[in-house]
C-alpha positions in Angstrom: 6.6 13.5 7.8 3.4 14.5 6.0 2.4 13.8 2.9 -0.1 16.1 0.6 -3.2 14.3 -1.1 -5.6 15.6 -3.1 -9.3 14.8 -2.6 -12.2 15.9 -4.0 -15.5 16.6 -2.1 -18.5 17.8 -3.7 -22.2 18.5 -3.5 -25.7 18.1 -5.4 -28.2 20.8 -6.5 -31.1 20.1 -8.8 -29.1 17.2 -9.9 -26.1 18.9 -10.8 -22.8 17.1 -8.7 -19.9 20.0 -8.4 -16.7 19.1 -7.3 -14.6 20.7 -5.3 -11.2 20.0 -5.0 -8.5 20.7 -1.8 -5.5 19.3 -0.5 -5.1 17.5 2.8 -2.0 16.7 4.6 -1.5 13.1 6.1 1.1 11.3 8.0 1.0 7.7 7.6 4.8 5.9 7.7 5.0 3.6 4.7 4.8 0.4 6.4 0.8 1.2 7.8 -0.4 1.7 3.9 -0.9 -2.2 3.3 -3.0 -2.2 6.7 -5.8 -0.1 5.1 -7.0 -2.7 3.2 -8.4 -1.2 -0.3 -6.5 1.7 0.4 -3.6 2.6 -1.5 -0.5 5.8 -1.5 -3.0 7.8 -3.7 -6.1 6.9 -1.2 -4.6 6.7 2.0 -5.9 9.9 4.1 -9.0 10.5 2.5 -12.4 9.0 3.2 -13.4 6.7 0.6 -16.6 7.1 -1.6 -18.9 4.0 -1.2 -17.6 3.1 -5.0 -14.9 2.2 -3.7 -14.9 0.3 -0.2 -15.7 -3.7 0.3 -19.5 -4.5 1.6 -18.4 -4.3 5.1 -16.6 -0.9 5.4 -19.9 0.7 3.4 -22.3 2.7 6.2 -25.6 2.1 6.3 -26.9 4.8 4.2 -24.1 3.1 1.9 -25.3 0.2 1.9 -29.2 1.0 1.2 -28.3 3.0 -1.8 -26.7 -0.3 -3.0 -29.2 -2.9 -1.7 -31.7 0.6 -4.1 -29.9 -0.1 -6.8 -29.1 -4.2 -7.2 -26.5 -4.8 -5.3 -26.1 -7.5 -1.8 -22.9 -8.3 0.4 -21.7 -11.0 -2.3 -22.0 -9.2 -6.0 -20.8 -5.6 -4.6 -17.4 -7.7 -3.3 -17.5 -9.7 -6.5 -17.9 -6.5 -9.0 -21.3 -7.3 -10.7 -23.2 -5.5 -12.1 -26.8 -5.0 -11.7 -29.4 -3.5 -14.5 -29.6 -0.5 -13.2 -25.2 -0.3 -13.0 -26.1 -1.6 -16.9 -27.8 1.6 -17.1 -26.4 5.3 -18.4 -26.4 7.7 -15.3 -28.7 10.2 -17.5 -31.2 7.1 -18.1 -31.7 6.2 -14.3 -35.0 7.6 -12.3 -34.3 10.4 -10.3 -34.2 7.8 -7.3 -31.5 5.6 -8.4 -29.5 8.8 -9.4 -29.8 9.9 -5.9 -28.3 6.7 -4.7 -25.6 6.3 -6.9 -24.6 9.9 -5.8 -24.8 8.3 -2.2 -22.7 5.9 -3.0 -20.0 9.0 -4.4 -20.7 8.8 -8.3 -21.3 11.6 -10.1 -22.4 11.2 -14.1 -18.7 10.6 -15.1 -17.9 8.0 -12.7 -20.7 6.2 -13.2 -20.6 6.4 -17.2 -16.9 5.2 -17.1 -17.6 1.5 -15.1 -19.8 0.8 -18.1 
């Protein structure tokens, strides 16, 4: 049985994020969703932004932008926040937007973990 999700994918130009949204079809019995760590009903059968994966399911380029922007292994699993996550998105350097945009924020996102 397959189940419909939505996702959103989305892309940067001149430092303007657009989202784009679609609908993918999974099937993943009931009984798997706990194995996914993280991952929940809502989650399951999408790839998930940076933002929201532990330290050691981040990729490299993942991990950089978060190392670029204050975080290590123990206060991105612990939720801390840095100075520049202390930070409006609007009010970061072009640099740190970039990474944060790595890491799947867009200005909302961002904003709303303030």
């Amino acid at each position: 049985m397959s189940t419909w999700y939505a996702v959103e994918d989305g892309y940067e130009i001149g430092g303007v994020y657009t989202l784009i949204p679609r609908r993918v079809s999974v099937g993943i019995p009931e009984e798997l969703l706990s194995t996914f760590g993280k991952m929940s009903k809502e989650t399951a059968g999408r790839s998930l932004s940076g933002k929201d994966k532990e330290w050691c399911l981040l990729t490299m380029d993942e991990k950089s932008a978060a190392r670029y922007l204050g975080w290590d292994d123990y206060s991105w699993d612990a939720g801390e926040t840095t100075y520049a996550a202390s930070s409006k998105f609007v009010d970061l350097t072009t640099k740190r937007r970039s990474e944060a945009v790595i890491l799947g924020y867009n200005e909302y996102s961002w904003d709303k973990e303030l």
